[in-house]
N, C-alpha and C positions, 0 to 999 in steps of 0.2 A: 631494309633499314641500313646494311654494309654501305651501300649505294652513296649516303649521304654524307657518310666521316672519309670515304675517301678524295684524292686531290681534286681539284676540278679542272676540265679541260676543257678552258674555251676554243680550241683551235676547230671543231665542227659548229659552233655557234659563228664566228667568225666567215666560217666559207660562204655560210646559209646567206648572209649576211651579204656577203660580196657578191652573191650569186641573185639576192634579189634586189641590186642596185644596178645591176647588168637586165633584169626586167624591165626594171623604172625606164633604161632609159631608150631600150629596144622596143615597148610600149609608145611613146611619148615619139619615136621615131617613126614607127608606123599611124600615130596619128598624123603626124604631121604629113608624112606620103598621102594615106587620104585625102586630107584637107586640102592640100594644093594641087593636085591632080597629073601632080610636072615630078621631074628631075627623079624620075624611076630608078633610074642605074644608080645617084648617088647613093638615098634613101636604102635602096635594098644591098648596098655594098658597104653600107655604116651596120644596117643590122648583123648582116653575117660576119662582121666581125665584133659585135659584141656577142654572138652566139659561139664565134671560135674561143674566146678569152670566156664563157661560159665551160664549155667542153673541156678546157681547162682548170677550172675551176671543180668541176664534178670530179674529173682523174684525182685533182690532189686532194679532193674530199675522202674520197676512196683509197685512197692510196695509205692517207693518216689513219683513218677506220681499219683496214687492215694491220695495220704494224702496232697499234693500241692497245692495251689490253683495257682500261677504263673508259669507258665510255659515257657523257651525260645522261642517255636516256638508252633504249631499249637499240641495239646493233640495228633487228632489221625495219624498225623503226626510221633508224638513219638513214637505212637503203632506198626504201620507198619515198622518205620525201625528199631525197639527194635528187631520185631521179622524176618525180614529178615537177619538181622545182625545174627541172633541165627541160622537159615537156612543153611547161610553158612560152618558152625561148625558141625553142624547136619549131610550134606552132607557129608563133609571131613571125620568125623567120621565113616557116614552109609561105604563111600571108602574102608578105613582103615580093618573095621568088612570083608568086603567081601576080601579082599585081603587076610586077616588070615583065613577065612574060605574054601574061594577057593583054595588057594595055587597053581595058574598057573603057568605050567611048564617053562617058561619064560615071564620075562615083556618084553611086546613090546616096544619100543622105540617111539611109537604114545601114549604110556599111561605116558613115563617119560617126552616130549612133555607138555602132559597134565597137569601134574604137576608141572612144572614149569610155565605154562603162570597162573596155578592156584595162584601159593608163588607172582606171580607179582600182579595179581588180590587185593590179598589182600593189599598188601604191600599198593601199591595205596587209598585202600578203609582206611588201617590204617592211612597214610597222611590224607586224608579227612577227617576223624575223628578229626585230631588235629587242622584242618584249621578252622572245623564248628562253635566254640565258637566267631569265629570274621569273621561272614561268609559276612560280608556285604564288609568287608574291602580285606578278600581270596577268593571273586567271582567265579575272571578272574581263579585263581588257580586251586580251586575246580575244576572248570567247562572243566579245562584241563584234571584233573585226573580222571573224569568223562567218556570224549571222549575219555582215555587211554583205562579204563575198558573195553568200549565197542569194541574198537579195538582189545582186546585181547580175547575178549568172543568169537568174530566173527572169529578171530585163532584159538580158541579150538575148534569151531563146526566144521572146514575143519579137524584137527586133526583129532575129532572124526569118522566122514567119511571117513578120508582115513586111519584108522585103521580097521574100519569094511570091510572096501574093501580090505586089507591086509589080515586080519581073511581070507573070505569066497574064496579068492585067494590059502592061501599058509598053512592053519589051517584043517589036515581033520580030526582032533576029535570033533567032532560033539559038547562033552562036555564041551571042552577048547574053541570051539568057543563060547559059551552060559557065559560060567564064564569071559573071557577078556571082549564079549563085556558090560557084565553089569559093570565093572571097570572104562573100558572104556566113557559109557553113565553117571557114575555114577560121575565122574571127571569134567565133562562138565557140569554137574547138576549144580554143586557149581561156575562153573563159569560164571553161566546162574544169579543162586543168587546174587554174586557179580551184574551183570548190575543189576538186580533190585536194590539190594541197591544204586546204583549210580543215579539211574531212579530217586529214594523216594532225593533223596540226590539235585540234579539240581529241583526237584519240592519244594523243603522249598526254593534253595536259590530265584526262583523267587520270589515267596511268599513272602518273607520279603525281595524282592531289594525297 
């Protein structure tokens, strides 16, 4: 009960905040490298550095967390979805790296699939972000866009399966199959991180209903 007559500190709502607008747009960046199947280096040189101005982002998250003595919700609460929220950037970026590294001879249309349920993933997670600082009053909200995440996470892991099942079908370079599917796994990674952040996200809001 202390918890609620003291000041409020949006300066961790605020990071959350900044951190999943640097998703949106390293999501939405990575479709677009799919989609067009060109211009590798610029694509993967735009993400890493929404991922470096992420990295940033998490230090001074942490940094406020440290030196605070009030906190909105539970300390290691904040830790875990500070750095899940960084996971999923992490992920998008490790994509990105392999895509310019592999350079496969066509994207499959189960990997541009992938990409896309990924830009909604976030998009979702970025709403929730914005709901969290009046999370008692955006519950019902949140807790939709939660159940989205998961819906869609659950859509990427059929994706990814029935891209591997395409690969070892219609794929006989042994080598092209090895480079899609880690693309392919590596896509669904981030949209695995997503549900967890949604997991950490539905565990505060009970927590402080």
């Amino acid at each position: 009960m202390f918890r609620f007559f003291l000041p409020k500190d949006d300066v961790i709502f605020d990071k959350f905040k900044e951190i999943s607008i640097l998703l949106v747009q390293a999501a939405h960046r990575l479709k677009s490298m799919v989609d067009e199947g060109g211009s590798y280096e610029t694509h993967a040189r735009e993400i890493k550095a929404l991922e470096r101005r992420s990295d940033t982002l998490v230090h001074a998250t942490l940094q406020h967390l440290f030196k605070t003595f009030i906190t909105p919700f539970d300390r290691q609460d904040i830790l875990r979805l500070t750095k899940k929220l960084d996971d999923i950037l992490d992920l998008t970026e490790g994509t990105s790296t392999r895509i310019e590294l592999y350079r496969p001879k066509q994207m499959m249309q189960e990997a541009r699939d992938l990409a896309g349920i990924l830009v909604i993933c976030v998009e979702r997670i970025d709403k929730m972000m914005g709901l969290l600082n009046r999370m008692k009053k955006n519950s019902n909200e949140i807790s939709d866009l939660a159940v989205d995440v998961h819906h869609f996470e659950t859509e990427a892991d059929d994706k990814r399966r029935q891209g591997i099942a395409h690969l070892f079908r219609e794929e006989e370079d042994a080598k092209e199959v090895i480079k899609v599917r880690s693309i392919l796994e590596h896509i669904e990674r981030a949209t695995d991180a997503c549900a967890r952040v949604a997991d950490i996200i539905e565990g505060i809001i009970i927590e402080n209903s």
